[in-house]
N, C-alpha and C positions, 0 to 999 in steps of 0.2 A: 551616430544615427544609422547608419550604413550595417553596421552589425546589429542593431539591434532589428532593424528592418529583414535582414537574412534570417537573422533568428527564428523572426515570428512565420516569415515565410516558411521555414523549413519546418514550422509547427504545423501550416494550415496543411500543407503537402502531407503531413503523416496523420494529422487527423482525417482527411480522406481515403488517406489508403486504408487506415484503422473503420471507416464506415463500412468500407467497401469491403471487407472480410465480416460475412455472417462468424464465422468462428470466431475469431478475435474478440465480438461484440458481447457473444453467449458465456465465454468467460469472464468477462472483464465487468459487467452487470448481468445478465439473465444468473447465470448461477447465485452468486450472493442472494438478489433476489429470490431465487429460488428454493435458494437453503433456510433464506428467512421463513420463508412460507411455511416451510417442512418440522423446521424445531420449532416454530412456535408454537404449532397445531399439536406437535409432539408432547411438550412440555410445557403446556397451557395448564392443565388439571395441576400444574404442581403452585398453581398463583406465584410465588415469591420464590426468588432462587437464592443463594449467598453467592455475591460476587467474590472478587479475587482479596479485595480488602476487609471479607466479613460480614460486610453488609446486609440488607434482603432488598434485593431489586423486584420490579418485574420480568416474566418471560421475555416481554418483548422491548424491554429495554435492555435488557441483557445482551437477545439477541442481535437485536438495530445494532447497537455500538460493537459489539463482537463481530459481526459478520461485514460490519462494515470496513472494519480494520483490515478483517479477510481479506476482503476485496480491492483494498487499499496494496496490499502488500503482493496483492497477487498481480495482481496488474499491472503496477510498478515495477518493481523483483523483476520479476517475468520478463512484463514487455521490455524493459530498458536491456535485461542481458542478450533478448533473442534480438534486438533490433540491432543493438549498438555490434552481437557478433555476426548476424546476419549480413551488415556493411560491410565489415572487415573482411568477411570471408570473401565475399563476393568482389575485393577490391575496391569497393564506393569510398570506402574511407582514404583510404589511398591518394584516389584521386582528388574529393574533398583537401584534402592535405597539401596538396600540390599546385591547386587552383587557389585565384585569386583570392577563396571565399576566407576570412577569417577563419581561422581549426576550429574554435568555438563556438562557431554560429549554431552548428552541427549540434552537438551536444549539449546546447544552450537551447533550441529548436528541441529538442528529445524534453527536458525538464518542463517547459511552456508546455506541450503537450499533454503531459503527464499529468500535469496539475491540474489541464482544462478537466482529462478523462476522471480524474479523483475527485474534483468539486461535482461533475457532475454525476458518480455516482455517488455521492454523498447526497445530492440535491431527489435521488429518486430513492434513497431508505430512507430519507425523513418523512418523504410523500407520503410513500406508504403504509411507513408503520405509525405516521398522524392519522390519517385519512380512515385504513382499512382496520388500524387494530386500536385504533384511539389512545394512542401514546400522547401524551399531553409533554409539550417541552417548554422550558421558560426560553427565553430569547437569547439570554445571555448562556445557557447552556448549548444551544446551537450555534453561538458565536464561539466557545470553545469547541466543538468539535471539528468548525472550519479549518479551526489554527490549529491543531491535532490533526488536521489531514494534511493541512501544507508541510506539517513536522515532519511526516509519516514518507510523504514524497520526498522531502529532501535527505529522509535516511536512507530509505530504501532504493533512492536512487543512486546515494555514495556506494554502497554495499554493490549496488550493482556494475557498477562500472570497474569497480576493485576488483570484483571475481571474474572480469572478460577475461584475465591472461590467461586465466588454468580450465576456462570453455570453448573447445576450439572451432566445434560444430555448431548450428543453430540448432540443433537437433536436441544436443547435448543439453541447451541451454533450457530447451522445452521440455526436457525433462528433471532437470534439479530444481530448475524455479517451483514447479506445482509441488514437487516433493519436501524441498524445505518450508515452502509456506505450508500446505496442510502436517506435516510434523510438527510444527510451531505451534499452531492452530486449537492442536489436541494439547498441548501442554501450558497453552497463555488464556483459558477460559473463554475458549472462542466458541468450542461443541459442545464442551461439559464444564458443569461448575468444577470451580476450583477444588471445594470439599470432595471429591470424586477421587480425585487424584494424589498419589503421594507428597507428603510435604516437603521432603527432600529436591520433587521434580517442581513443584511451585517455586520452592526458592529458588530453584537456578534460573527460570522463566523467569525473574523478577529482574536480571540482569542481561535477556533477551529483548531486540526490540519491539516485538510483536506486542508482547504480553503489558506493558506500560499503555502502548498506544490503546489495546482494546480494552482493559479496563479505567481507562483516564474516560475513554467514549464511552463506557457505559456508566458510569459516576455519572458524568455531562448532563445523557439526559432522562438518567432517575433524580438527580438531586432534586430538594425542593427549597435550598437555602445555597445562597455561594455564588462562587464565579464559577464553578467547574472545573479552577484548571488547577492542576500538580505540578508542584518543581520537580517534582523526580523524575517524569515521563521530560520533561523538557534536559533533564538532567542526561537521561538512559541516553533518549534518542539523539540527544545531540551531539553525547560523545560518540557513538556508532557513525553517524553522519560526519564526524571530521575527522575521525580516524580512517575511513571508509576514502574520501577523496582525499586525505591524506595518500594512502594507500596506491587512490588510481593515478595519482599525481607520478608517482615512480613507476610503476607497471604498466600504464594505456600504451598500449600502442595499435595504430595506424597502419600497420601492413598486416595483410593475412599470417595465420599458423601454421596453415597446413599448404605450403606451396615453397 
């Protein structure tokens, strides 16, 4: 109980801090949002796009589940490597490590967190693109793309933890997180349909975890028959995720790099 109580503490603590930064906020939902805004109105005249597996969605189903993945990965990615090396550098973890608090609570606290920030930008692209672009979703396809965003956290949260050793700066970290997730981005059908791009570079995306996540979301909520959900996005992303804290499980560590 005790650890689980420190946990959730150590969530409510960073979910504050994360209110209290306008910047933080602007990345982590106003962009997606706002990119929603931008390719839809872009690529509305084009009614139907062909998603990653063939299909013909719509614009704004394409982009809700696309940009939502974005968002998912950026945020995640992102925040878990700038925070988790943020502590370290600064010593926090150190100390964490040395105090009575369980080592876990810490990084147990960052994931709770995470998931709160990813459900809830998940809970404001569905608003939106219901409400303002008339996206119609079945129930059960919103129920899959919940469980696609808890997938989505618990990958890209292994991934991020695995790549603290070789991030020494927070600095460093704010700038590989934006850069692999929009590199990703262009090549897992998140900006441009898939038929755009070489088939050589979709197939190797097919074995990236982005590219599972954002078109499983956008299957989700164009389908109009099914559950929604793919064993092979649970396949992709799962192995990533346990290879991933496989990974942090031998490389974390708890004292600063650079000192």
């Amino acid at each position: 109980m005790r650890f689980i109580r420190l946990s959730f503490a150590q969530a409510v603590y960073n979910l504050r801090a994360y209110l209290r930064s306008a910047r933080t906020v602007a990345l982590g939902v106003v962009m997606p949002v706002g990119l929603l805004v931008i390719l839809s109105w872009v690529f509305a005249h084009q009614g139907r796009i062909a998603a990653a597996a063939g299909y013909q969605i719509s614009a704004i189903a394409f982009y809700a589940g696309g940009l939502t993945a974005y968002g998912l990965m950026l945020g995640t990615f992102t925040g878990v490597m700038v925070a988790v090396v943020s502590a370290r550098e600064a010593g926090w973890l150190k100390r964490f490590r040395g105090s009575p608090m369980p080592p876990g609570s810490y990084l147990t606290g960052e994931i709770i967190f995470n998931v709160v920030i990813s459900l809830a930008l998940v809970i404001v692209m569905m608003v939106i693109s219901t409400l303002v672009y008339g996206l119609h979703v079945r129930m059960v396809g919103l129920v899959a793309v919940f469980c696609y965003a808890l997938l989505g956290v618990f990958c890209f949260t292994a991934i991020a933890l695995a790549i603290t050793r070789i991030i020494t700066t927070p600095e460093m970290g704010s700038s590989v997180g934006p850069f692999v997730t929009i590199t990703l981005s262009f090549t897992s059908g998140v900006f441009l349909p898939p038929n755009l791009m070489p088939h050589w570079l979709t197939s190797v995306s097919n074995y990236l975890p982005l590219e599972p996540l954002a078109q499983s979301m956008q299957y989700a909520l164009a389908m109009h028959a099914g559950t929604g959900f793919e064993l092979r996005t649970f396949i992709v992303l799962g192995i990533w995720g346990v290879v991933g804290f496989a990974v942090a499980q031998r490389t974390f560590t708890w004292q600063p790099l650079r000192r």
